[in-house]
Structures are given as C-alpha cells and as structure tokens.
C-alpha positions as CSV (number, residue, x, y, z in Angstrom):
1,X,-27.6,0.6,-21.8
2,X,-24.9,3.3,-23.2
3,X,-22.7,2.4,-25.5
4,X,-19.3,3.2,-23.7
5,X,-17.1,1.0,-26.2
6,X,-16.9,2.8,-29.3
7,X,-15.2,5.9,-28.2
8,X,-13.9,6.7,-24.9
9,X,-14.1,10.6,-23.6
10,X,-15.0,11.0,-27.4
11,X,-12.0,9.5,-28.6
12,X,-13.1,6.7,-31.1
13,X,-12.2,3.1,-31.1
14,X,-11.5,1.4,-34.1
15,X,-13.3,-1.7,-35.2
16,X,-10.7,-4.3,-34.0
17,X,-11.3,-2.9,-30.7
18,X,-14.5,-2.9,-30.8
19,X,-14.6,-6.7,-31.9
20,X,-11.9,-7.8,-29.2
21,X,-15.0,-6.0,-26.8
22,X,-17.7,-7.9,-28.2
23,X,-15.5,-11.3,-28.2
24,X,-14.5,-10.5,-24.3
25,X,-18.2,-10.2,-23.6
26,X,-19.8,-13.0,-25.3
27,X,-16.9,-15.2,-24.4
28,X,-17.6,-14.6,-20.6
29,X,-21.3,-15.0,-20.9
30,X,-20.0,-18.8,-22.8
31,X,-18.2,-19.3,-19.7
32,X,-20.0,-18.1,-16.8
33,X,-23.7,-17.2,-18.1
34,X,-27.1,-18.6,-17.3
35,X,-29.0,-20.8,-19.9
36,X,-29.8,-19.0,-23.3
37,X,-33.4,-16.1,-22.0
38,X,-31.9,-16.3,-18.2
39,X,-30.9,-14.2,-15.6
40,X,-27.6,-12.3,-15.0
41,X,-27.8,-12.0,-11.4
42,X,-28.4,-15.2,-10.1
43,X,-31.9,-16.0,-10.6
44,X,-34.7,-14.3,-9.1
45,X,-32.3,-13.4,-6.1
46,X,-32.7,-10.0,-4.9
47,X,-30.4,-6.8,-3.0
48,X,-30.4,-6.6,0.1
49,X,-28.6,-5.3,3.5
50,X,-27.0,-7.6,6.1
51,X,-24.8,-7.2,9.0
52,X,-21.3,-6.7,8.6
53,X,-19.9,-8.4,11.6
54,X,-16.7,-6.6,11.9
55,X,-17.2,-3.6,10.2
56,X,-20.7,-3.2,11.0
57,X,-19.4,-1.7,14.6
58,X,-16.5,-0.1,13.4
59,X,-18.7,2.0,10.6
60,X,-21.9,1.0,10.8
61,X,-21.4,-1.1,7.7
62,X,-24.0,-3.2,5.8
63,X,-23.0,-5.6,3.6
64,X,-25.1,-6.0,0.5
65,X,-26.0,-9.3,-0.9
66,X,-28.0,-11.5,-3.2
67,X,-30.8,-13.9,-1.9
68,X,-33.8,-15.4,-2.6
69,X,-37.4,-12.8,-2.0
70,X,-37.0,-15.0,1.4
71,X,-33.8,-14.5,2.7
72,X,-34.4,-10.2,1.0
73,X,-37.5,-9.7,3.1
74,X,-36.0,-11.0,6.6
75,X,-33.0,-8.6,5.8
76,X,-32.9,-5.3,6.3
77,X,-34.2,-2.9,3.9
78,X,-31.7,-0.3,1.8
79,X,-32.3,2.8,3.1
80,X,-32.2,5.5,0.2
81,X,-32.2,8.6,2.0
82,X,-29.6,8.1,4.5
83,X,-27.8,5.0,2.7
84,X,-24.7,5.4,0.1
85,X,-23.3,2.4,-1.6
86,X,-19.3,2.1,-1.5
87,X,-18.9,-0.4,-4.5
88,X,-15.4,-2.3,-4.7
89,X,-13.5,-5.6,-5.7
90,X,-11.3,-7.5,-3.1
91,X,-8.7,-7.2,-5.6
92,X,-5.8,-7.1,-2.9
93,X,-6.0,-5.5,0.1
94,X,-5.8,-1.7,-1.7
95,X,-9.0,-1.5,-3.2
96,X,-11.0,-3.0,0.2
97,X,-8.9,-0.5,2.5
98,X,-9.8,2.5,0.1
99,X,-13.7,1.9,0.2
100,X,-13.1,1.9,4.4
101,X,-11.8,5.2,4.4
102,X,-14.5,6.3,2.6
103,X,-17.4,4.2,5.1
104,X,-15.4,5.6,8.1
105,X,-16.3,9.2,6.8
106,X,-19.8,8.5,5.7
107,X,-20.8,6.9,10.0
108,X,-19.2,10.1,11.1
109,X,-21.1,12.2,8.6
110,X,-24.4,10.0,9.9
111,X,-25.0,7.7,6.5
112,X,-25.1,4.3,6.5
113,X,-22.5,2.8,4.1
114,X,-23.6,-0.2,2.0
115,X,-20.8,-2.6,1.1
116,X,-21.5,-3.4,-2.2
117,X,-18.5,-6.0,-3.2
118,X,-18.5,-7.9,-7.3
119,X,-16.4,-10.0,-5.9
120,X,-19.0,-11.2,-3.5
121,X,-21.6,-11.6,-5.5
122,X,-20.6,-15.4,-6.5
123,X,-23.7,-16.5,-7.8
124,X,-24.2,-14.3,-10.8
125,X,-22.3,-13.7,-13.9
126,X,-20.6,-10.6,-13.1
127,X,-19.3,-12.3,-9.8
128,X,-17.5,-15.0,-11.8
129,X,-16.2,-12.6,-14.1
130,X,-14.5,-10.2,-11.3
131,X,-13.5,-13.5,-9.2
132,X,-11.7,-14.9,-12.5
133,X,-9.7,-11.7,-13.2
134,X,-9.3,-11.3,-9.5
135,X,-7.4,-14.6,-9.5
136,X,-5.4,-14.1,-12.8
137,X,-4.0,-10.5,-11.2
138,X,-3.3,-12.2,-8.2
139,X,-1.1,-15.4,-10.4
140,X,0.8,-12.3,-12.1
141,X,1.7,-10.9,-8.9
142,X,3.4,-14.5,-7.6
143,X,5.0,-14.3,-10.5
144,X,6.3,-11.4,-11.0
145,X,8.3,-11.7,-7.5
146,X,9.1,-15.2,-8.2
147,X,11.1,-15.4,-11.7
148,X,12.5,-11.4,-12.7
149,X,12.2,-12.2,-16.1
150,X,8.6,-12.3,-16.3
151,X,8.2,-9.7,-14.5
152,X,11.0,-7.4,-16.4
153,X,9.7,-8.5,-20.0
154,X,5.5,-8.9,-19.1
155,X,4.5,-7.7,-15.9
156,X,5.8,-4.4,-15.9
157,X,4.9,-3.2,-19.2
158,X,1.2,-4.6,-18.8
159,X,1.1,-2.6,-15.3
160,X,2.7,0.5,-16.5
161,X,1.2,0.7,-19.8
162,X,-0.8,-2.2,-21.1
163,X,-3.5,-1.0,-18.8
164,X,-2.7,2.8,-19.8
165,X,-4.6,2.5,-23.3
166,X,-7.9,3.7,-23.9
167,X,-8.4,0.6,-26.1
168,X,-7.8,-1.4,-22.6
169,X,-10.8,0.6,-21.1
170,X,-13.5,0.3,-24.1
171,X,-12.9,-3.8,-23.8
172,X,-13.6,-3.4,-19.8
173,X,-16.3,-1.0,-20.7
174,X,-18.4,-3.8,-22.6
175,X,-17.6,-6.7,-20.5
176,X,-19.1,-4.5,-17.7
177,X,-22.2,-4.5,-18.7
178,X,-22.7,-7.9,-17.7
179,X,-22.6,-6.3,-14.1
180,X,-25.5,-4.2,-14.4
181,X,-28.3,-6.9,-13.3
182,X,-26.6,-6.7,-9.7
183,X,-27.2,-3.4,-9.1
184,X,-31.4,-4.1,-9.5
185,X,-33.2,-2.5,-6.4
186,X,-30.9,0.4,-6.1
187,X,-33.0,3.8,-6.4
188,X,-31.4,5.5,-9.4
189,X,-30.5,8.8,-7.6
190,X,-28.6,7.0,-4.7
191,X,-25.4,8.0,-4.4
192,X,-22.8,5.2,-5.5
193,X,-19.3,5.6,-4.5
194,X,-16.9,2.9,-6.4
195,X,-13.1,2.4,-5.3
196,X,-12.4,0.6,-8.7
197,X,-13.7,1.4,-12.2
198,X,-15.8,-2.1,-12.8
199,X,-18.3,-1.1,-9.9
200,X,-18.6,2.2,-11.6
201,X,-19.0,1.1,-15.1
202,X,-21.9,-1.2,-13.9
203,X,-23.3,0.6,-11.7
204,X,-23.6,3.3,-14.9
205,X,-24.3,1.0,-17.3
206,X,-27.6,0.4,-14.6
207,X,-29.0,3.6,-14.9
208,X,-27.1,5.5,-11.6
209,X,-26.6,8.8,-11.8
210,X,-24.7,10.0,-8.4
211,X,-21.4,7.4,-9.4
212,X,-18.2,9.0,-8.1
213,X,-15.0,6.8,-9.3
214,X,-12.3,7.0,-6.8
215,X,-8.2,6.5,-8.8
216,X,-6.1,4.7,-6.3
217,X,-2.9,5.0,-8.3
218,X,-0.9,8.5,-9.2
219,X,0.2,6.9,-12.7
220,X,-2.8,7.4,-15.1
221,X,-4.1,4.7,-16.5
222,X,-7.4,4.0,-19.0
223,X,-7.8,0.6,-16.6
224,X,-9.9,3.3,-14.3
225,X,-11.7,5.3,-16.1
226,X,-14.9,5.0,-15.6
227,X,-16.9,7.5,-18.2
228,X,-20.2,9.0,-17.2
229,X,-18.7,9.3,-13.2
230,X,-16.4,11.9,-11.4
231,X,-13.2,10.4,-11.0
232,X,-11.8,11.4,-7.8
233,X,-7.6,11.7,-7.8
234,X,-5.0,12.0,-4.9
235,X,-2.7,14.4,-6.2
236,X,-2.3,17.2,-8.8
237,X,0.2,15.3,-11.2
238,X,-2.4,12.6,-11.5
239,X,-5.4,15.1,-12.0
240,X,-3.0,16.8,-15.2
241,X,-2.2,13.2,-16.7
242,X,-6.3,12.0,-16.5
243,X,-7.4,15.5,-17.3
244,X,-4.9,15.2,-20.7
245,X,-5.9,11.3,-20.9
246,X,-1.8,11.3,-20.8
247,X,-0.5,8.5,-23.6
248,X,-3.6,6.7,-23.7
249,X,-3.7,6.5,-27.4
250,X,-1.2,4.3,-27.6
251,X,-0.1,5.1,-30.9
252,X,2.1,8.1,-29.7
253,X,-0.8,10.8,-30.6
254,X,-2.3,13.1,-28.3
255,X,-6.0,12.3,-26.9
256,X,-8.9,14.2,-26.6
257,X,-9.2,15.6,-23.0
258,X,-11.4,14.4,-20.6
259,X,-14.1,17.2,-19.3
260,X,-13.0,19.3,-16.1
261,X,-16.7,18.5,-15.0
262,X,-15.4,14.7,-14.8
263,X,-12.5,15.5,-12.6
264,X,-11.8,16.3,-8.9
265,X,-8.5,16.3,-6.9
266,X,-9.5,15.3,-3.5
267,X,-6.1,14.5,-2.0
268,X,-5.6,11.5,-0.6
269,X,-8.1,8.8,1.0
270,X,-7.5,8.5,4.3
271,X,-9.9,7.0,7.0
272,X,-11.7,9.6,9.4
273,X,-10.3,7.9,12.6
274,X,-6.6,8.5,11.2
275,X,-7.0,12.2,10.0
276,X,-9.1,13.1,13.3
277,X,-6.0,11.2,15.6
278,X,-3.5,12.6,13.1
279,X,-1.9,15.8,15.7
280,X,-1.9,13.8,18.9
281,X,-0.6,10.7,17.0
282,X,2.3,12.1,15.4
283,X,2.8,13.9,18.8
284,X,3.6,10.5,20.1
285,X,5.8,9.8,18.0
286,X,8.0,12.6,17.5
287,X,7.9,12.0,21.6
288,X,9.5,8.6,21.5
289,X,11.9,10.3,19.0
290,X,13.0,12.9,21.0
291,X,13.0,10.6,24.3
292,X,15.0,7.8,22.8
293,X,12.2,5.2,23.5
294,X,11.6,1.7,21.2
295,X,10.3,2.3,17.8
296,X,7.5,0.1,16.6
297,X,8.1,-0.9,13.0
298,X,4.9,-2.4,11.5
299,X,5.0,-4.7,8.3
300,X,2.3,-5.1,6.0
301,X,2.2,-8.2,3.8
302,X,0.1,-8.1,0.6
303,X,-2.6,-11.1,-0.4
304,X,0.1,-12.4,-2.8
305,X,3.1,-12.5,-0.4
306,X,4.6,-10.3,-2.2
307,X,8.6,-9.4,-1.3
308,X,8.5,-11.8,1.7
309,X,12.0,-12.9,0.9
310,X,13.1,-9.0,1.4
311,X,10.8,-8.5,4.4
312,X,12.1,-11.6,6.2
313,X,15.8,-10.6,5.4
314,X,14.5,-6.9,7.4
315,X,13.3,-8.7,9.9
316,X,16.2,-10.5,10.7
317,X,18.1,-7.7,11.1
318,X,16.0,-6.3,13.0
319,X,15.4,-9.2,15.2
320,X,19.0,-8.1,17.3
321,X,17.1,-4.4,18.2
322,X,14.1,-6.4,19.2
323,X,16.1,-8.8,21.1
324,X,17.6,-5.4,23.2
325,X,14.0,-4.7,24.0
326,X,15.3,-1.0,22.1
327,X,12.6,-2.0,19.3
328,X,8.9,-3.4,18.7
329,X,7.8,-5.2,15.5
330,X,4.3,-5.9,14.2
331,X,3.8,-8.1,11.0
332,X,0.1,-8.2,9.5
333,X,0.1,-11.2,7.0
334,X,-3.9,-10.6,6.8
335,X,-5.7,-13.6,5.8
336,X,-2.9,-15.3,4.4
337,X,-2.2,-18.2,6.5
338,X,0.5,-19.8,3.5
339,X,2.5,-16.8,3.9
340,X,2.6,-16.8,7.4
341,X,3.9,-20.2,6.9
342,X,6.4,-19.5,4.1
343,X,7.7,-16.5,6.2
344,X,8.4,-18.5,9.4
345,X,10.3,-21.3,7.4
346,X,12.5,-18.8,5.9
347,X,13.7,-17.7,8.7
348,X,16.4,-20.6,9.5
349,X,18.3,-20.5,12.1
350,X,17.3,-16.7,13.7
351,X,13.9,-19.0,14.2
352,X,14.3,-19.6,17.9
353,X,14.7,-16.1,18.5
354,X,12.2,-15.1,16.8
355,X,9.5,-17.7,18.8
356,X,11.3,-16.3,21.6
357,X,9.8,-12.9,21.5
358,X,6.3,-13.8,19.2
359,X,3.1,-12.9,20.7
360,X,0.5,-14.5,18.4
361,X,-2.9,-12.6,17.1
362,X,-4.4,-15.1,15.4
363,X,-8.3,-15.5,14.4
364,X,-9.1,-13.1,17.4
365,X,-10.5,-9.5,16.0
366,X,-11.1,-8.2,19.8
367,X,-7.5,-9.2,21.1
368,X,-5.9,-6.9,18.0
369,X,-8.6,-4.0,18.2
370,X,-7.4,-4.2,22.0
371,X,-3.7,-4.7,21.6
372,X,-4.0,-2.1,18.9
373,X,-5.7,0.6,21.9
374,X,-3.5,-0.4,24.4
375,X,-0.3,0.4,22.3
376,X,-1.4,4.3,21.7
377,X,-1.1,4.8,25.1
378,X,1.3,2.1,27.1
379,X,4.3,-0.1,26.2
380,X,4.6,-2.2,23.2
381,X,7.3,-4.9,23.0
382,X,8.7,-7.5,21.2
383,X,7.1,-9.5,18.2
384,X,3.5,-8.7,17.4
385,X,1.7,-11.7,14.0
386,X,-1.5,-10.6,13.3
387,X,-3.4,-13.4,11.1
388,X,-7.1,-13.5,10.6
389,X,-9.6,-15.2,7.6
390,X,-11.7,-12.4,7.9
391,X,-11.5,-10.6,4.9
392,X,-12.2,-7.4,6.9
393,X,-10.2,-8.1,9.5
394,X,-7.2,-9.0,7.9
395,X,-6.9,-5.2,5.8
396,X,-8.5,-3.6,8.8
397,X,-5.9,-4.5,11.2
398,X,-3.2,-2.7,9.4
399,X,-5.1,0.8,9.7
400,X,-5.5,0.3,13.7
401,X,-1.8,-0.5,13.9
402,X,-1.3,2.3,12.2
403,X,-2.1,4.8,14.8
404,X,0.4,3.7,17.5
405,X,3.7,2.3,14.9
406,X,6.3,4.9,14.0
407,X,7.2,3.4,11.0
408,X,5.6,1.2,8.1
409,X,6.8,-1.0,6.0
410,X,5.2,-1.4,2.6
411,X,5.6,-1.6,-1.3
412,X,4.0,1.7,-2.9
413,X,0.5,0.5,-3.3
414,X,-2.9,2.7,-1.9
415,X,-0.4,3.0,1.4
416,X,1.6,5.5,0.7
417,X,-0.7,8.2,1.0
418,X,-1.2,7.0,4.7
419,X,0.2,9.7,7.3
420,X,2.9,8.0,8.4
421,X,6.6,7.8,8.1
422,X,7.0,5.3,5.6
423,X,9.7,3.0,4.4
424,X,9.0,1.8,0.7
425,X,10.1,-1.4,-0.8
426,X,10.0,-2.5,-4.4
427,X,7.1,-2.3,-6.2
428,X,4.6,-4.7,-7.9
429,X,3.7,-3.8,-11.2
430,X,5.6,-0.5,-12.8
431,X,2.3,1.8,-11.6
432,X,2.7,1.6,-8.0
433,X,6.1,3.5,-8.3
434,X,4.3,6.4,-8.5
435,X,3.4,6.7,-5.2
436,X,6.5,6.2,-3.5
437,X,7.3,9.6,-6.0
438,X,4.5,10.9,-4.6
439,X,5.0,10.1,-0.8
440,X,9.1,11.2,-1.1
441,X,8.2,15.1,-2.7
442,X,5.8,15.3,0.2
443,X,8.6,14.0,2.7
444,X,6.2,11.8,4.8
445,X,7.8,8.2,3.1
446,X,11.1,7.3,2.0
447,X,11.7,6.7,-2.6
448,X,11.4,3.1,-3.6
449,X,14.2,1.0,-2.0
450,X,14.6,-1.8,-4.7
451,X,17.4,-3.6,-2.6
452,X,17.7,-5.1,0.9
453,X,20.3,-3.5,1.3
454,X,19.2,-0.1,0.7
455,X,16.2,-0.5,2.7
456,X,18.1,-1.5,5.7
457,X,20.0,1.1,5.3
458,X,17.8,3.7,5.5
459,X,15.5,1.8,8.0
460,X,18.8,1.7,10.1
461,X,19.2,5.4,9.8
462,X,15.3,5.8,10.5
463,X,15.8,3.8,14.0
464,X,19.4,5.0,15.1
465,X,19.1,8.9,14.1
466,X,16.2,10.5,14.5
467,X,16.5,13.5,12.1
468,X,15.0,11.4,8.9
469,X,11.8,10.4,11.3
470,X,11.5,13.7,12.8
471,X,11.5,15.1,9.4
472,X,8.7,12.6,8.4
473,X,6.8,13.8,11.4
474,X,6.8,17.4,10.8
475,X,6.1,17.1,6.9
476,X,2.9,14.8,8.0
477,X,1.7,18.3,10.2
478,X,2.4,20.6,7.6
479,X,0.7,18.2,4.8
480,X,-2.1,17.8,6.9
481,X,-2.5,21.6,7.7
482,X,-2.9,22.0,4.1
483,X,-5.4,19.3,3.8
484,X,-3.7,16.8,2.0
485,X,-5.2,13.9,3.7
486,X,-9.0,15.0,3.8
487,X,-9.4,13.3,0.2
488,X,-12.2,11.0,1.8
489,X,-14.6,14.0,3.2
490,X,-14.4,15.3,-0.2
491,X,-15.3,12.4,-1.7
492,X,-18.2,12.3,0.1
493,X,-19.2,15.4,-0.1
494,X,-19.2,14.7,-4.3
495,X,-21.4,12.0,-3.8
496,X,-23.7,14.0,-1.4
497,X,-24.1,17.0,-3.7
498,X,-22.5,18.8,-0.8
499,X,-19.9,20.8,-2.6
C-alpha cells in the first residue's frame, strides 16, 4: 500500500500531520474495526453485481455489494471487459447525481456501469467510516442554515478553506486505506471512475491503475485530490487553481504543482439524455417564451433541507401566478419526507391554496418518469411534490424534470453546470459559490441571490420579461456548440483509454 500521507504531489507533510493521520486511522479502526487479525470488509463477504431496480433500466446499472460466497455466486458476475466501476458516496444528492451522468454515458457507449457506493457497504469498516462523516457533514449543513453564527464563524471557513489544505488531504489519504479491502475482486486494470476523492484514494490504495477522480466543485480544494488518479475538472479556472495546488499550503507559500499528466478539463458533467435532448429542449422553451405560455419553475430541495424557509417564501409568491393557471411549479424534496413536512407547515395561511392546486408524486417512480414524459410534449399545470425513499429516485427525479422546466431553482451545488436557466440561491458552505460564478460568466444561471428578496426579484423579471430567459437560452446553444457540457463523454473516454 503507497504511502500517500507524507507528502502530497511531492510536497511534504510535517510530522504533526503525519501523527494527526495515524491517530485518525487507528482511532477509526478503535471505533468501527473487526477484532484484533480480522477482516476489513466484513468477513469473508465477497463483490458482487446485483440489480439496480431503478437505475438498472434507466442505465443498465448494477449495483455492487458485499455478501457471503452464497449470496456472490447466485449474483451476477463483474464483467471486466465491458464493465466500469463508477465509485461514489451518497454524500447529498451532488455526488450520486454526478456518478449518473457518467452511467448514462457509459449504457450509451455499450458498458455496463457498476455502482460501487462506500456508503453502502455498511458491514465493513470503511462503510462506517464514510456513513459517520456522511452524517457529521450533513449535522453542519442543518446548522449552518439554522443559527448564522455558526455558520459565519465555522462553517464557512472549514468549506472554503479548512478543506483547501494539503494537510486536510494527507489525513484523508491514510484514513483511506482502511477502504482498500472493499475493492477485493476488482481486476486491477478495470477502469474505476470515482465522483469523490475517498473512492479514488481506496480504490488506489488497492492496487487500480485506470482511477479517474472526477472535482465537483470550481473552488480548489486538497479535500479532492486524489494522487496517483487523473482528476477530471469542469472549467478552466478550476484546472489553473489544481494545476498550481492554489493556497493549499496553508502557511501562505506557494506549492509544488501538480503534474499536467494528472489533470484534464472535461467541462462539465452532464447526463447523455440531457446533452443529446439539449437543441430541441431549449427549443421548447425559448417557444413558450416567445408564445407567452406558463413557465414551469422546478425546485430542488437538498438532503438537509437546506434554505426551505427562502424556498417556501418563493413559493408563496409564486403561488398567485400558479393560482392564474399563467405558471407551473414542481418541488422535488427527494427522499426527505421531514422536509416535506416542515415545508407544508410553514406555509400558514397560503396552505389552502396551495392543497388546492397539489398533485402528489409520492413513492411512485413510474407516475414521475411518466408525468416527467408527458410534460416535454403537453400541458403542465399547477403544483407538482415529488417525494420518494428511493435513494435513486429521489436525485434522479430532478434530472427528468429537468428536460421539460424552464427554470431551476437551486443553491450552487454540482447543479449549476446543468443546461438550464438557473436561478441560484444562497449557498451552503463558502465553496459552492463558485459555481453560481461559474454559471453567471457563462450566462446560462443567474449570481448567488443571498436574499428573498433579490431572488424574487429576479425570478419575477425571469417570468414576466422574457429577455433574461431568452438570454439563458441562447447562451445554453452557444455553450453547448462549444462543448461545454460534454464533460461526461470525456470522462469516459479517460477511463477507456480512448483519448
């Protein structure tokens, strides 16, 4: 197993770092390991490939799991030569939705792509370790929108540049090796896609050699570096600031550049169904512009609930427009029941109305894939609440609304890259400004509106005036001319060898 802790892209740790990743480690394996001589993966459980009940038809997914020589032999077998592995976290929705673009590319290309999820693998020690940071993220999120404070004086600065230190990554870098027993079956050679830096580091600390990292976020940070694989970035500022290792010293010096050979810039990761759809989509869109038809607005709620009290205050002025039958609303609260809940008892006294005009999606994946295909092509009115426990579902069903809204709603997470006209809200955590940035220089999303009332404002404008959507539109066309939203082709062809 490489030593990746003592120096990062050659530049060196210093021993306090390197005895905070040693403590990290063995303090894990206190917590979560097996008795002193046993396994890391659960026993004497084996990889192996199972159907993926909602993905499975959409991609041809197969999920990967641990199970006893048993349950491995009735499952199906990983095939090597026409499989890739799309490691990931359900850390969120971004990191889950980012791995789908990339299985949507690999069934049209003809591969199979094998889910391979640390968060799912609950029975070993690496499981417990991802599920543990998983919920610790997701308890600095709630907070961070609940009490300002926190989030001015801690969340922030560990977002924005707590995770930018290469000192952050050499810590990671050593707890990951406990991750490296998962990945036992996997041919050495088979090409390993990761959508987060953990699944990378282990799957390198395993012995893989075909690992490309995929960087969700424009703001560079050490938190995804994974050394040894070819990072994969969205945009050219974010390809300088990793190339440079930008401020990742920490100490104000300058770092030691990271190789060109470890670096791509892919542009950004966007599904194959999206970027294929992309010209007759927008084509709608600009047509219900220009024929003074009802907008469809679509809201997507994060795991944490994040911003609700801002996105119910939209909605409620919004609710008048709906009421007019002059505009269409869908809300995706994924599989978040609470905030479904939270949502509907903030809205007071405009909750009559609301019930009033409320079609509900709720548990039932073929009544949104078909609400979702209907809408491209017919009427769409009122209030659409899409709710589902599926895991799959419930980031899925934002990408098939997608297609037929004219507008999304959204903090700057992995969305903003999405081709659509976008409405930004405020952010969670100080990194994800950087893509609102990044969406509002390309023109196909709106800067970061911090304030209800600047984000109704400009959502007004977006739904009254059409020269702010149209605009949107016509950037999304030229952007995709120039193949800004092919970033998931090319990062399958780095995996494949193909270019």
């Amino acid at each position: 197993m490489n030593d990746r802790t003592s120096a990062v892209f050659a530049n060196g740790m210093p021993a306090a770092v390197r005895a905070k990743a040693e403590k990290s480690k063995a303090g894990y394996l206190a917590t979560f390991g097996p008795r002193k001589g046993g396994p890391l993966s659960g026993g004497d459980e084996l990889l192996y490939a199972k159907d993926n009940p909602i993905l499975g038809p959409e991609f041809g997914i197969q999920t990967l799991a641990l199970g006893s020589p048993a349950e491995a032999g009735a499952g199906r077998p990983i095939d090597a030569e026409k499989g890739v592995v799309v490691g990931n976290i359900r850390m969120g929705y971004g990191h889950y939705r980012i791995a789908m673009s990339v299985a949507s590319v690999l069934k049209h290309r003809g591969y199979t792509p094998y889910w391979f999820d640390l968060n799912g693998f609950e029975s070993s020690v690496g499981g417990k370790v991802v599920a543990r940071l998983n919920e610790l993220y997701s308890l600095g999120s709630r907070l961070s929108q609940k009490y300002p404070l926190f989030n001015r004086l801690y969340w922030e600065p560990l977002n924005a540049e707590g995770f930018k230190k290469l000192s952050f990554n050499a810590v990671d870098q050593k707890v990951a090796e406990l991750f490296a027993p998962l990945y036992r079956g996997l041919p050495s050679d088979m090409p390993f896609i990761a959508t987060h830096a953990w699944p990378a580091q282990g799957a390198l600390h395993a012995g893989l050699t075909r690992v490309v990292n995929m960087i969700p976020d424009n703001w560079p940070m050490a938190l995804h570096l994974s050394e040894g694989a070819v990072h994969a970035v969205q945009s050219p500022s974010a390809y300088l600031g990793y190339r440079v290792l930008r401020e990742m010293k920490g100490d104000g010096s300058l770092s030691l550049p990271m190789p060109a050979s470890s670096l791509r810039m892919t542009g950004h990761f966007i599904d194959h169904e999206l970027v294929a759809n992309l010209q007759a989509d927008t084509a709608l869109r600009m047509a219900r512009i220009e024929r003074g038809q009802p907008k469809r607005v679509l809201f997507s709620i994060g795991g944490a609930g994040a911003q609700l009290e801002l996105i119910v205050a939209l909605v409620k002025e919004l609710l008048p427009k709906v009421l007019k039958g002059a505009l269409t609303l869908y809300l995706n609260f994924g599989d978040h029941e609470a905030s479904w809940e939270r949502f509907v008892a903030a809205l007071g006294a405009d909750a009559a109305s609301f019930e009033s005009l409320l079609s509900r999606h709720f548990g039932d994946w073929p009544s949104c894939k078909a609400f979702a295909a209907e809408a491209l092509a017919g009427e769409a009115l009122g209030v659409h609440a899409f709710l589902n426990a599926d895991k799959f579902a419930a980031v899925y069903c934002t990408n098939l609304l997608m297609r037929s809204a004219d507008i999304l709603v959204t903090k700057p997470s992995e969305l903003a890259y999405y081709p659509i006209p976008k409405l930004m809200i405020r952010r969670v955590g100080g990194h994800e400004r950087w893509g609102a940035i990044r969406a509002a220089e390309l023109g196909d999303g709106s800067y970061e509106l911090e304030s209800l009332e600047a984000a109704a404002q400009v959502l007004h404008l977006m739904l009254e005036e059409g020269d702010i959507l149209s605009l949107y539109n016509e950037r999304i066309l030229k952007n995709a001319g120039a193949g800004l939203y092919d970033g998931a082709y090319k990062v399958v062809d780095l995996a494949l060898g193909t270019c």
